[in-house]
Structures are given as structure tokens and as C-alpha cells.
C-alpha positions in Angstrom: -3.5 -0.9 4.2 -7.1 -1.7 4.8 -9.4 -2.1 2.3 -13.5 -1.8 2.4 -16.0 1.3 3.2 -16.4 0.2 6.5 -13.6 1.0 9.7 -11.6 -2.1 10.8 -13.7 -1.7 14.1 -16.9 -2.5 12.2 -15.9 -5.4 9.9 -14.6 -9.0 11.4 -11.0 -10.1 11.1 -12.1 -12.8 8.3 -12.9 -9.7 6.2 -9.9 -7.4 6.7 -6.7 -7.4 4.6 -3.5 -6.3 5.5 -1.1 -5.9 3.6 2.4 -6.5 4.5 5.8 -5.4 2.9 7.3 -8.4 0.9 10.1 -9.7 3.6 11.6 -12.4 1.2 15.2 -13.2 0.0 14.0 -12.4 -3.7 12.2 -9.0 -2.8 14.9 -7.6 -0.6 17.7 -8.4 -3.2 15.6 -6.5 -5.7 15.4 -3.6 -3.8 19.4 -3.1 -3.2 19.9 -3.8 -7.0 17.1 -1.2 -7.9 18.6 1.3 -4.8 22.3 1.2 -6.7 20.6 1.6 -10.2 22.2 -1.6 -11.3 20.7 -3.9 -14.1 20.1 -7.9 -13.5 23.2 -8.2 -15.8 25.1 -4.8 -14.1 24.9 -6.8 -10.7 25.4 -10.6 -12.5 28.8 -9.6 -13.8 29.8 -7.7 -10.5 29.1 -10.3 -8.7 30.1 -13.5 -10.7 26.7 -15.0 -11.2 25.0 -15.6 -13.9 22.1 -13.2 -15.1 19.5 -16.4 -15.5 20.3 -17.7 -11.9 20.3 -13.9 -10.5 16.5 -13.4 -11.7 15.8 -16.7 -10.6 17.0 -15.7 -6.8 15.0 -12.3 -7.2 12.0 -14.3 -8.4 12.4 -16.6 -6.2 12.6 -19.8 -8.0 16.2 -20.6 -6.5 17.3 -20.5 -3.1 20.7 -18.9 -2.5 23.3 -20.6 -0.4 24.9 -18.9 2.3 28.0 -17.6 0.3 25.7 -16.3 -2.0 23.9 -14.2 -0.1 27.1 -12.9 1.4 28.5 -12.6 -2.4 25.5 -10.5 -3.6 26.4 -8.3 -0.5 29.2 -7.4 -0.6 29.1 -6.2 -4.5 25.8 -4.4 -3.9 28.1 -2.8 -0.4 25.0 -3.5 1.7 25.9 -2.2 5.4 26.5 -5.2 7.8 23.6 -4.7 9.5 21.3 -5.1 6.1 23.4 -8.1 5.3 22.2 -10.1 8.7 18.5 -8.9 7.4 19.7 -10.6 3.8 21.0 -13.5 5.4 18.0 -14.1 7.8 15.5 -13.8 4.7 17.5 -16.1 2.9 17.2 -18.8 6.1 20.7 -18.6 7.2 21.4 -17.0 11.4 23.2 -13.9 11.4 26.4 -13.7 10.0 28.2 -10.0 11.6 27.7 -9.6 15.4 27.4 -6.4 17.1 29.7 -5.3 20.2 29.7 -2.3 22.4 32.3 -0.3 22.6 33.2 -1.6 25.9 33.6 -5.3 25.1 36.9 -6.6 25.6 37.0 -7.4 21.5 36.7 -4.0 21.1 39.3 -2.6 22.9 41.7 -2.0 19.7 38.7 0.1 18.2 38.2 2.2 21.2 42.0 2.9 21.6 41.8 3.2 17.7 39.6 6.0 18.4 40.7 7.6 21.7 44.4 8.3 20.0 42.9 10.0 16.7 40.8 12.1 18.7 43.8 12.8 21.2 45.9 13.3 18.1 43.2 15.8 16.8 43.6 18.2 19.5 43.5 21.3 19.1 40.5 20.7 16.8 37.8 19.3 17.6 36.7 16.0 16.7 33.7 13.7 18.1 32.5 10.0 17.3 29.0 8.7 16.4 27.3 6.3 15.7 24.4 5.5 13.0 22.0 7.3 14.9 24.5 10.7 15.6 24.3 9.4 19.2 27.9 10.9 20.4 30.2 8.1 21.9 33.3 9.6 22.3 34.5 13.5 22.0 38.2 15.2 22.4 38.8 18.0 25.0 38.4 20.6 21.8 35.1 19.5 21.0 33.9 20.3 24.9 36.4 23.3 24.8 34.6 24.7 21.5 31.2 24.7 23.4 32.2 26.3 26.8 32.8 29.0 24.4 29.1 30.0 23.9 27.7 28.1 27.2 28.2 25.2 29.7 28.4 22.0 27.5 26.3 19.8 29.7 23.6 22.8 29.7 23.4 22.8 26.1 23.1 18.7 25.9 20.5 18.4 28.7 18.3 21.1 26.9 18.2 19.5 23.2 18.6 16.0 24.2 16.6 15.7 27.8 16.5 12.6 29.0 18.2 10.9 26.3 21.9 10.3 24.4 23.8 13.4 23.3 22.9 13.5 19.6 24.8 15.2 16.8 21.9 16.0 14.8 19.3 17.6 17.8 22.4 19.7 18.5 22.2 20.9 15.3 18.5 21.7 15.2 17.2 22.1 18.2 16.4 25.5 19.6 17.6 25.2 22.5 21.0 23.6 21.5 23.8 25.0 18.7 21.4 26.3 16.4 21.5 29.3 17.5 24.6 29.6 17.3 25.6 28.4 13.8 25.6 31.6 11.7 25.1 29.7 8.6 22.3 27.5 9.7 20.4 28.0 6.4 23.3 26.4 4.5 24.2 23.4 6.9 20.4 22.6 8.0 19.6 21.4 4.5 23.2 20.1 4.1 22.8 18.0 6.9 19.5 16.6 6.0 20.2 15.8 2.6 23.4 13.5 4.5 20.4 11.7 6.5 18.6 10.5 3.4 21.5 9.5 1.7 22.0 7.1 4.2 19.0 6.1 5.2 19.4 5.5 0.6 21.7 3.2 2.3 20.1 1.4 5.3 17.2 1.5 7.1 16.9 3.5 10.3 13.9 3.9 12.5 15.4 6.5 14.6 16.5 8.9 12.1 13.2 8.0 10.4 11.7 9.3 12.9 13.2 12.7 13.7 12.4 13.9 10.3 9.3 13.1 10.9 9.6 15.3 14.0 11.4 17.9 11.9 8.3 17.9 9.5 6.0 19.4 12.5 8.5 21.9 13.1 6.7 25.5 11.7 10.5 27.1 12.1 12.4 24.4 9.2 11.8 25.3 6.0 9.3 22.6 4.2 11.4 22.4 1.1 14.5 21.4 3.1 12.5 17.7 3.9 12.7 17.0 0.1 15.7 14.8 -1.0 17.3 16.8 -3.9 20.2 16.5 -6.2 23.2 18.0 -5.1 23.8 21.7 -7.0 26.5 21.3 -9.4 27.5 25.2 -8.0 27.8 24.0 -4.5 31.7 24.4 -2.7 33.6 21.1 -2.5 33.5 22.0 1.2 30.4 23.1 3.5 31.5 25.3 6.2 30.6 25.7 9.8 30.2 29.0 11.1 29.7 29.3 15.0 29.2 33.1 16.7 27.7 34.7 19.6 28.6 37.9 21.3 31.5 38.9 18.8 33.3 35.0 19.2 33.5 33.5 15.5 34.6 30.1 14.7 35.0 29.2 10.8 35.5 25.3 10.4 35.1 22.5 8.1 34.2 19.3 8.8 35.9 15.6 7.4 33.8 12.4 8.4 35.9 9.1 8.5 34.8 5.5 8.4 36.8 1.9 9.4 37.5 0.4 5.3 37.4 -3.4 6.4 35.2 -3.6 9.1 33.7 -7.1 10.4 31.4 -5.9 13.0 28.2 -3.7 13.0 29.1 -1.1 15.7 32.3 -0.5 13.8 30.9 -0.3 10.4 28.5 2.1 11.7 30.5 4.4 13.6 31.4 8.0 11.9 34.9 10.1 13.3 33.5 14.0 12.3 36.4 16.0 12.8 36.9 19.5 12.4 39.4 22.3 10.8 39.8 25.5 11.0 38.9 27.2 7.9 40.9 30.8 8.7 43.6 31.8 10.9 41.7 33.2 13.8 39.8 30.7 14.1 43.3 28.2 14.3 44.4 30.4 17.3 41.5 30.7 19.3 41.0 26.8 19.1 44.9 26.7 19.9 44.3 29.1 22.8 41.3 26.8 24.6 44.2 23.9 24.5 46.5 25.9 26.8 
């Protein structure tokens, strides 16, 4: 923020002050503890420390050690990612590494994931990661959307020039949106699932397309609004897909890794998907054949 009557153009550097976000151990700790609604004592006992040395560390008045940090972490469940960030303000390298999916260490975690989507067939099922960027899909998934038009068509118009996203399929025009009958129930839905992570961890990209959503005249303003969940709402959200009399009714289950040591596997999300009636169930079954 700038402050004085005058543009920053005007004035000379020695009378412009910027104000930065506060970076430090002590600030950043503060924040998760005040994002999980935990007291200093809440977090103290969670975390074995005492509640005099934890408000010294948020103060800053102690310096943590390295275990500490990583201590703190883990009972606040800060995402790996955030817990590098923790560690760096704190004066310690990076702790977690991040691999592609293509490194040799990975290999376990991409045949991990091959075999449940193989396994998933009939139904579809897709991976992504933080960002909804698609890294892997099953032949249902592909199957499902040769029903209403050629899969690659439908990626190259909502994501041109980029990654096949998850979420612009879901909102763009000229991807599934369209074609999801219920969009007015699983637009919201699927925002409110966006800030609830980014509750969880910061994310540039998916910071940014809500702000793209927000200068889109055709969503709803009130859907941008992080709200309470309604206590009336189904424990299950439906997907409803249609076009020229073809209906798919599905649900969807998101899986994570429990124990993982890595960032890309820590991050990545298996969305698969169920049939919620019988003729849906046979018409997936009939794209296998």
C-alpha cells in the first residue's frame, strides 16, 4: 500500500512506504493457529510445547529449532508445501522435495495410480493435481466425453494453449458446462471446494481463476462468496451430464495418499466417479465393450 496525496510517480523513493506482508517464523505460525481456530494453549497441548515458549515463537522472542518447526506442523496438518515455507522462515533449507510423476522415485506412485484407475473401469475416474491440472485419466473418463463430443475438441476449446484443467472444464463455455444439467448446484459446489483449500494452502493459480470467474457476467456474483455449508444439503452432490436425450447421473469420491513424504503426492487428488442409477451403470458398462 502507498501512502501520501501524491502518485508514487510524483514523490521520490525516500518518501514512499511499502508495506509488505509479515514473512517471519512468528507471523506465519500465527496465521495457521488462527486458520484452524486453535488457542495458544489448544495448539501448546497438541503439540507438546508449552504455552509460554509457543507465544514466545509467535512473538518472536525464541527461535525454533528444526524439529520444532516440523512439530508445530504437523499438529496444525500444514500441507508439505506450507511446511518448506515454515521451515524457510524459520532459517532451516527445505525439508519435503517435490518430484514429477515421471522420476524414477516415483514409479510406485504412478503404478499406484495407473492400477486404481484401471481397476475403476467402467467408471470413470481422473487424477489431479493442486491446481485441477489432469495428470492421468482411465479409458471411462475419455469414453464418458466422446459421448457428447470429441474429447480433445472439448480440452483444446476451455483449456487453449495450456494443461487440461478440471475446473475450466467445469466452467468454461465452451467445455462441459454445457452439458452438466445441474450446473447451478455443482458451480457453487465446486467453488466453495476451492476456498476451502486455498483455507488450507496458498495457491496463485487457483487464486487467480476466481479472479477470472469474478469478470464472468454469466456466474452468479453470490456464488464467489465463501459460505457455510447448508445443514439441508445431500451427503452427496450429484453430477448430472445430458445432451440430445443421453443422461448420465453420477457421484463423485475424491481420494488422497494418508502418509505422504513428498509434495506432488501430497497434492495429488484421485476424483472418481459412480453411477448414481441403473441406466446410467449400463451405459457406462456399454462404452467399456
Amino acid at each position: 500500500m502507498l501512502y501520501g496525496t501524491h502518485s508514487a510517480r510524483e514523490l521520490p523513493m525516500s518518501q514512499i512506504t511499502l508495506t509488505l506482508p509479515d514473512m517471519s517464523f512468528g507471523a506465519l505460525l500465527r496465521q495457521w493457529r488462527s486458520g484452524r481456530r486453535l488457542s495458544q494453549l489448544e495448539l501448546a497441548l497438541q503439540s507438546n510445547v508449552s504455552q509460554r515458549h509457543l507465544s514466545f515463537l509467535e512473538s518472536g522472542r525464541a527461535r525454533p529449532s528444526q524439529q520444532m518447526v516440523l512439530q508445530l506442523a504437523e499438529a496444525l496438518e500444514v500441507p508439505l508445501r506450507e511446511r518448506n515455507s515454515l521451515l524457510t522462515a524459520a532459517g532451516f533449507a527445505p525439508f519435503y522435495r517435490e518430484r514429477g510423476l515421471s522420476e524414477r522415485d516415483m514409479a510406485p506412485v504412478q503404478d499406484a495410480l495407473t492400477r486404481m484407475l484401471k481397476h475403476h473401469d467402467p467408471y470413470p475416474a481422473v487424477v489431479v493435481d493442486r491446481d485441477y491440472d489432469l495428470l492421468l485419466e482411465n479409458r471411462a473418463f475419455s469414453a464418458m466425453l466422446g459421448l457428447f463430443a470429441e474429447p480433445a475438441s472439448i480440452w483444446a476449446a476451455c483449456c487453449p494453449g495450456g494443461r487440461s484443467n478440471l475446473l475450466r472444464l467445469v466452467f468454461h463455455a465452451a467445455g462441459a458446462r454445457p452439458l452438466i444439467r445441474n450446473f447451478d448446484e455443482v458451480g457453487p459446489f465446486m467453488l466453495q471446494r476451492v476456498y476451502r483449500e486455498l483455507a488450507a494452502a496458498n495457491n496463485d493459480k487457483a487464486l487467480a481463476f476466481i479472479e477470472e470467474l469474478r469478470h464472468d457476467p454469466t456466474i452468479p456474483a453470490h456464488w464467489m462468496t465463501v459460505t457455510s455449508p447448508l445443514a439441508s444439503a445431500p451427503p452427496l452432490l450429484p453430477l448430472v451430464l445430458g445432451q440430445d436425450g443421453v443422461e448420465l447421473r453420477l457421484v463423485t469420491m475424491i481420494s488422497t495418499f494418508g502418509t505422504p513424504y513428498d509434495i506432488t503426492t501430497d497434492e495429488i487428488r484421485v476424483e472418481t466417479f459412480f453411477p448414481e442409477d441403473a441406466e446410467t451403470e449400463t451405459m457406462l458398462r456399454k462404452l467399456a465393450v
